[in-house]
C-alpha positions as CSV (number, residue, x, y, z in Angstrom):
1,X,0.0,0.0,0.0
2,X,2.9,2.4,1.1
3,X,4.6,1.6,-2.2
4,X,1.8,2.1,-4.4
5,X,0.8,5.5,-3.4
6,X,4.2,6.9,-2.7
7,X,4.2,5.8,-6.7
8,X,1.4,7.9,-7.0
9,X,3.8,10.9,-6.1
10,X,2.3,10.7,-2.2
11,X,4.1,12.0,0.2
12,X,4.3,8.3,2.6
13,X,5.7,8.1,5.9
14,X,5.3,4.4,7.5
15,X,5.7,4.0,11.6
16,X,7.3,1.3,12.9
17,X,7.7,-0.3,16.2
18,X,10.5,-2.7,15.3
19,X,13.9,-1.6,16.3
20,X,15.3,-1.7,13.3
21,X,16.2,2.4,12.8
22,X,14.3,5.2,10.5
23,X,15.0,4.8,6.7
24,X,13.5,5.1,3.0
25,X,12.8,2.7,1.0
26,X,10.6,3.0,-2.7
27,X,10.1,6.4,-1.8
28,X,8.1,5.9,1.8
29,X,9.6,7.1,5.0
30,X,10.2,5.1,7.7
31,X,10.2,6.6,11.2
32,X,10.9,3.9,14.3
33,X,10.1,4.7,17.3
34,X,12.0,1.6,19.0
35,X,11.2,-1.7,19.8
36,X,8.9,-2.4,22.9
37,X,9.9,-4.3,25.9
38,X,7.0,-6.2,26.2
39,X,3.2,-5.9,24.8
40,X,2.0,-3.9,27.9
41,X,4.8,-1.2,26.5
42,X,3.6,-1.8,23.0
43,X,-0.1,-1.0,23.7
44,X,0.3,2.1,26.3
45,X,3.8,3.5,25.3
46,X,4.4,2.8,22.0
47,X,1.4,3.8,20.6
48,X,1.1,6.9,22.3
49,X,5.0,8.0,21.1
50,X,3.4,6.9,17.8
51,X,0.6,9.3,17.9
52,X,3.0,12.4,19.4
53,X,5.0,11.8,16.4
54,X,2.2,11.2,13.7
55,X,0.5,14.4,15.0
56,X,3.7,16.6,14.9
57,X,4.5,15.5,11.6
58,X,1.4,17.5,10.1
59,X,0.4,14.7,7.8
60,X,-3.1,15.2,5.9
61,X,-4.3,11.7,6.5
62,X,-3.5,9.2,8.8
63,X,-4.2,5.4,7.8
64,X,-3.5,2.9,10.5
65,X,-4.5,-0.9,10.9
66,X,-3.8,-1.7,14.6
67,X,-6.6,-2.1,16.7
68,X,-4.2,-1.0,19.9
69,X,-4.0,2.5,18.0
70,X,-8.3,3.2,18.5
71,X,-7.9,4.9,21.2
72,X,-5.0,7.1,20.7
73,X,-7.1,7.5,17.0
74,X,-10.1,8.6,19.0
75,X,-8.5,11.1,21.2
76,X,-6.4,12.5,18.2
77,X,-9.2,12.9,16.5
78,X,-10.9,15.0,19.3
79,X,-8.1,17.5,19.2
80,X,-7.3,17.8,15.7
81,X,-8.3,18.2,12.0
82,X,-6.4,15.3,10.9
83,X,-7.8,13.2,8.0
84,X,-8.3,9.7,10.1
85,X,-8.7,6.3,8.5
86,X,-8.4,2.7,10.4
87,X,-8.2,0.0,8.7
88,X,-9.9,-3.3,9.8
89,X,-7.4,-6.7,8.6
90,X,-9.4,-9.1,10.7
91,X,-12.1,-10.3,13.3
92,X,-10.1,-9.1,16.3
93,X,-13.4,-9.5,18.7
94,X,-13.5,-13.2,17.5
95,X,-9.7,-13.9,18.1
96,X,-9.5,-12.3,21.1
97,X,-12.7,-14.8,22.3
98,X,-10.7,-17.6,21.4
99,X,-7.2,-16.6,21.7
100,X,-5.5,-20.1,24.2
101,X,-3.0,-17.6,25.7
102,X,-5.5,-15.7,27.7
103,X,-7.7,-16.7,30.7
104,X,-11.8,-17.0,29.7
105,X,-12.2,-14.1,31.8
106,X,-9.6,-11.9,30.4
107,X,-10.7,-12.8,26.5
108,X,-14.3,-11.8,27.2
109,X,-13.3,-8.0,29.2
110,X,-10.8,-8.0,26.0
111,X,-13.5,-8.9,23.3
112,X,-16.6,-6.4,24.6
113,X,-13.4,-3.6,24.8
114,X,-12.5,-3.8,21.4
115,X,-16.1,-4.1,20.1
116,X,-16.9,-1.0,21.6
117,X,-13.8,1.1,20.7
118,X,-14.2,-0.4,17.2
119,X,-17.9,0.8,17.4
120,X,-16.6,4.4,18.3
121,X,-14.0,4.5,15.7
122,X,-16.6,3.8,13.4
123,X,-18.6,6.8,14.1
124,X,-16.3,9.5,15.5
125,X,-13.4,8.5,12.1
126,X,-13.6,10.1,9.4
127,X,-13.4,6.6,7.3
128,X,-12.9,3.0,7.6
129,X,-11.2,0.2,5.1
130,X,-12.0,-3.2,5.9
131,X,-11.0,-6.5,3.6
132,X,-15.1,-7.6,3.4
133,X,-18.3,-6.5,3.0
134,X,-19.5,-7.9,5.8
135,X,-16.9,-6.2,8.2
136,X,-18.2,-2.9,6.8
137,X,-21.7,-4.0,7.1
138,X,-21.5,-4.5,10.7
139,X,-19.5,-1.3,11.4
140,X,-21.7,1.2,9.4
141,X,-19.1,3.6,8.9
142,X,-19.7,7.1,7.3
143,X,-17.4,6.8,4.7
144,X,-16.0,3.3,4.2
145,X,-14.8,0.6,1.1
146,X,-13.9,-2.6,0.9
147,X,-9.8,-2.7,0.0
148,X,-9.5,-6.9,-0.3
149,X,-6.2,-8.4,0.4
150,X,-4.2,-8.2,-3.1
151,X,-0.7,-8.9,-3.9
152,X,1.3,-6.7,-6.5
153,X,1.9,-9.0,-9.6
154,X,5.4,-7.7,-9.7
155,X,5.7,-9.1,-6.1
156,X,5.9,-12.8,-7.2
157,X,6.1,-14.6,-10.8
158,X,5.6,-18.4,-11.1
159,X,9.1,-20.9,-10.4
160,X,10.7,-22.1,-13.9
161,X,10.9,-25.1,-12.4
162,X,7.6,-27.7,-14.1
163,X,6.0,-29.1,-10.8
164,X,6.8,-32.8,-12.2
165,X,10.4,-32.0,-11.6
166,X,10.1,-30.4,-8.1
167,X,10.8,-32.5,-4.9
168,X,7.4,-33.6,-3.2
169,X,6.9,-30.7,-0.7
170,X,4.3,-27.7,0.2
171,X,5.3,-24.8,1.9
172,X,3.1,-22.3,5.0
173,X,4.4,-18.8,5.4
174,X,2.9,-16.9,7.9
175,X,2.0,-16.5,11.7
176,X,2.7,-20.5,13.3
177,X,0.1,-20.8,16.2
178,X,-2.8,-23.4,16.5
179,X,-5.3,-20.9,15.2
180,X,-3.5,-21.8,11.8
181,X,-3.6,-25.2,12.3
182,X,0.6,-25.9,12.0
183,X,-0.1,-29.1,13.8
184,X,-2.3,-30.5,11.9
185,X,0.0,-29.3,8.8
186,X,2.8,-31.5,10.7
187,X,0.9,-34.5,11.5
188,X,-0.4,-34.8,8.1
189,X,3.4,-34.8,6.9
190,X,3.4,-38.5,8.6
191,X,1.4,-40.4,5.9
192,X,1.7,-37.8,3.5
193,X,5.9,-39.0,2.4
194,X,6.5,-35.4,1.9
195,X,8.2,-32.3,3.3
196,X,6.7,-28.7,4.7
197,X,9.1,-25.8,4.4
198,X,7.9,-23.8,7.3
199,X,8.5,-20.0,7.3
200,X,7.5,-17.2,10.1
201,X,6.9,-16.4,13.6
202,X,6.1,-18.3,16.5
203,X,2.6,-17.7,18.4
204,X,3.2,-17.9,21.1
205,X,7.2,-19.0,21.5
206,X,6.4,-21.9,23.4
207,X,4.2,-23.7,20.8
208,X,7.6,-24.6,18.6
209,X,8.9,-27.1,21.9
210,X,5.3,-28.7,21.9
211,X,5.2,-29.4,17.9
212,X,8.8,-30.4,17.9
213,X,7.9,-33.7,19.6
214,X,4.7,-34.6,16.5
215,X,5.8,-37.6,14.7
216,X,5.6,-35.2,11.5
217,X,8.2,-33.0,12.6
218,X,10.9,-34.8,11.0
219,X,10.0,-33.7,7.7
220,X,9.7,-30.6,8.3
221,X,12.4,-28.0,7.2
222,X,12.0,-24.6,9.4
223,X,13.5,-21.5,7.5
224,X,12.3,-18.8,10.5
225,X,11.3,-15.3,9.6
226,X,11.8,-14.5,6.0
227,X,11.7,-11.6,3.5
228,X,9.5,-11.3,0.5
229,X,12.5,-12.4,-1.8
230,X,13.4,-15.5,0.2
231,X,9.4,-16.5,0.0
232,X,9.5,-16.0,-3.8
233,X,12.8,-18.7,-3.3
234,X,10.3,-20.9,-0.9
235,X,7.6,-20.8,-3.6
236,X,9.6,-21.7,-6.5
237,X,10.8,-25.1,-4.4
238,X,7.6,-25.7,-3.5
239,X,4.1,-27.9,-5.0
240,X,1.5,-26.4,-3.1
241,X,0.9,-23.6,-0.5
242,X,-1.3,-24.7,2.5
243,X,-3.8,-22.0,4.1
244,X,-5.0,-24.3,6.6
245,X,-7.2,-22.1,9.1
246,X,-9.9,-23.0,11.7
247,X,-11.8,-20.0,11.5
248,X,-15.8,-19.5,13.1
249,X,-18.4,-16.7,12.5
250,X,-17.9,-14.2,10.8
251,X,-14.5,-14.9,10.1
252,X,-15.2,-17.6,7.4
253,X,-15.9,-14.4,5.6
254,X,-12.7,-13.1,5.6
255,X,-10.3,-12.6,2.8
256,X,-6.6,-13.8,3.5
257,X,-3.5,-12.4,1.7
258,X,-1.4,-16.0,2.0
259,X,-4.2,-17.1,-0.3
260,X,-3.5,-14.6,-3.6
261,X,0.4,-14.8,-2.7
262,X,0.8,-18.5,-3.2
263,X,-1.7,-17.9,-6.6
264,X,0.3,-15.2,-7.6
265,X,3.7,-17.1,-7.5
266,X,1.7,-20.2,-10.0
267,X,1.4,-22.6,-6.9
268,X,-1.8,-24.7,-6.2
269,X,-3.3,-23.8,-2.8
270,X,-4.6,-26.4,-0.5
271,X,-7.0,-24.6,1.5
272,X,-9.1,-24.7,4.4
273,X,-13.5,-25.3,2.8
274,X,-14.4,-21.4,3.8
275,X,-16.6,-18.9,2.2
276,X,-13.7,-17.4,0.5
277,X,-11.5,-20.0,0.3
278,X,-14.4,-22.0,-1.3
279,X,-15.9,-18.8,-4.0
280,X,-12.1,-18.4,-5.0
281,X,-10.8,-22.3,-5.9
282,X,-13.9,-23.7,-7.3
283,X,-14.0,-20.5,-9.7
284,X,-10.7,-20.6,-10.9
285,X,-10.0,-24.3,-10.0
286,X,-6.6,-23.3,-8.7
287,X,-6.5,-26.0,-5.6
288,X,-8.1,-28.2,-3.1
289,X,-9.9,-27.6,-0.1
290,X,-9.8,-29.4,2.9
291,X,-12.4,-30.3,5.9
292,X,-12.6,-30.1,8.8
293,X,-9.5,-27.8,9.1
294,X,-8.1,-29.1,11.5
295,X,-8.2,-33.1,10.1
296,X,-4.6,-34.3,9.5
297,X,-5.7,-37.2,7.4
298,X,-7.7,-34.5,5.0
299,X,-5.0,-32.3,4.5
300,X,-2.3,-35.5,3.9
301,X,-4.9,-36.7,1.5
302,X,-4.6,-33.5,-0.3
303,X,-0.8,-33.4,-0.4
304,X,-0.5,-36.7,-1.5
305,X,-2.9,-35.8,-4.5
306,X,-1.4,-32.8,-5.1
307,X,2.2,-35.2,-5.2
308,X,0.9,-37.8,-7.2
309,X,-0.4,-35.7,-10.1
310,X,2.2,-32.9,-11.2
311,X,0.6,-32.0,-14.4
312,X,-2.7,-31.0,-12.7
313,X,-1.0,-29.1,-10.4
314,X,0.9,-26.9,-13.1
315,X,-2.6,-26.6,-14.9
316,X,-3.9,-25.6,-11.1
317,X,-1.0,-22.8,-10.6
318,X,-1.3,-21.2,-13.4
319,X,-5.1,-21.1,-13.3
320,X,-4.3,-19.3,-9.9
321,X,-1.7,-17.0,-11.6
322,X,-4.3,-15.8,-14.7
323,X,-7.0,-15.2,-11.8
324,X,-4.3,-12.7,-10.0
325,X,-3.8,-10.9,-13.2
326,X,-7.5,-10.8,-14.2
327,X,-9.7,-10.9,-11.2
328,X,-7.6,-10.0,-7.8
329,X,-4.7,-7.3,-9.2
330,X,-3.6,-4.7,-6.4
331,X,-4.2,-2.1,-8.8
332,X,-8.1,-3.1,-8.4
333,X,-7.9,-2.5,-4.6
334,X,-5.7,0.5,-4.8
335,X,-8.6,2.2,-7.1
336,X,-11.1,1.7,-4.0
337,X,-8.8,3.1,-1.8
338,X,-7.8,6.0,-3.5
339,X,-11.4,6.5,-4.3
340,X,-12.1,6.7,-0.3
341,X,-9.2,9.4,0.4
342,X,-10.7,11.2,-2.8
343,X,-14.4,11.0,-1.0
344,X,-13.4,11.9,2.6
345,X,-10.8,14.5,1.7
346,X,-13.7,16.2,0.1
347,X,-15.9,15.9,2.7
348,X,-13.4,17.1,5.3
349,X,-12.8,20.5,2.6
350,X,-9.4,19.0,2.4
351,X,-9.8,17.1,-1.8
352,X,-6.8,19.0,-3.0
353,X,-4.5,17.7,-0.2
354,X,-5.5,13.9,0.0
């Protein structure tokens, strides 16, 4: 997103928490404010140093996507003329009911919090951005579109390498908690004769020590946290991309960026039978889908297919690929986007400065 519209000739600045120093990269400013000791120090004094230094800055619209931020939003918002858009990625009321780290107590105070800060940043901000039409249907947000999770197709081009000559292994990228169902992507590597190449962080830390000991691990190959070029590297090695999620409610809804990344770089998805999941493969017939999520036998089934029948994987990939550059291109989102800075700048009296 930062790319795209500092492309556009926008002025971007990008705040980060990570430690890793201010710098510029594709024309977008990055401004650290250091790395948090903890997450109590993330979500009281990293966000408000966030804020200070948004606000000083004198930017014309602020566009932020973590839900710790509402509140600073809200009182930012209640001193200032500032252009404010929050940007909803996922269910957070949902995951915080179901989140394992947290006591049952804890994820219900948690849960009604966020719905009602989410319920006043929906009326109080002057837009909203959310990755379904059901998110925005529930929020009822004065000015509001839907900006669906899209990859760039410059990001990642289909492996050179025919899927009949590729060893027999899939690949996950992404957050590696139960939520996503990693275990039951390990334990389906035990009568599945294949490998996982396993990328991204661990949540929480503790989960890796309790996986290592599944009678799948041994076939799995664990790369850690990698950058975009490394995953076009994982891609290109691998048969199939697994988006393997246990998801209830509303979330079955949701859109998920792993699932146009793996399209976009020609691999065959093996995903979890959602709403999404579901409208996407059977359309394009770009993979298989898998249930119950969380069945290992299901998703080995799957792999094994996927293994035993190269051919119909390549035709699967690069069905995927041709929906990317037809149906799911970043450039479609970015027009909805820029089309809601467009309609709130003008409604603020600000149009020639959005």
């Amino acid at each position: 997103m930062c790319r795209s519209l500092a492309a556009l000739g926008h002025a971007v600045t990008l705040y980060v928490a990570d430690g890793l120093g201010d710098d510029r990269r594709d024309g977008v400013k990055i401004i650290d404010i250091g790395m948090p000791a903890s997450r109590l120090e993330r979500v009281t004094v990293s966000t408000t140093m966030m804020w200070r230094r948004a606000l000083k800055s004198d930017h014309d619209l602020l566009h932020f996507h973590d839900p710790e931020l509402i509140i600073g939003a809200l009182a930012s918002k209640l001193f200032g003329q500032t252009i404010i858009i929050y940007d909803i990625h996922e269910y957070y009321r949902q995951h915080f009911l179901r989140t394992s780290t947290l006591l049952p107590i804890l994820r219900q105070v948690l849960a009604w919090s966020y719905g009602l800060a989410e319920r006043c940043a929906a009326i109080w901000l002057d837009g909203c951005v959310a990755v379904s039409p059901l998110m925005l249907r529930k929020l009822r947000c004065r000015h509001a579109t839907v900006v669906a999770n899209y990859v760039r197709l410059e990001e990642f081009q289909p492996g050179q390498t025919p899927m009949v000559e590729r060893d027999r292994q899939v690949c996950y990228v992404g957050v590696i908690s139960k939520e996503r169902c990693v275990e039951s992507m390990v334990d389906a590597l035990a009568t599945a004769s294949g490998r996982l190449l396993l990328a991204g962080k661990w949540y929480p830390a503790s989960f890796r020590a309790e996986l290592a000991s599944a009678p799948g691990w041994s076939s799995v190959e664990e790369l850690g946290i990698i950058d975009r070029a490394q995953m076009q590297h994982v891609f290109e090695q691998s048969q199939a991309g697994l988006l393997i999620v246990d998801l209830h409610g509303d979330e079955v809804s949701s859109s998920s960026n792993k699932l146009f990344e793996y399209m976009a770089a020609g691999l065959p998805v093996i995903a979890s039978d959602l709403q999404f999941t579901r409208e996407v493969i059977t359309r394009f017939h770009c993979g298989l889908l898998v249930s119950p999520a969380n069945d290992p036998k299901a998703i080995a089934t799957a792999m094994t297919w996927i293994f035993e029948h190269p051919q119909e994987a390549q035709r699967m990939g690069q069905a995927g690929r041709r929906a990317i550059e037809t149906a799911y291109a970043w450039d479609q989102a970015l027009q909805e986007l820029l089309g809601l800075y467009e309609k709130v700048g003008q409604h603020c009296g600000q149009n020639s400065r959005v």
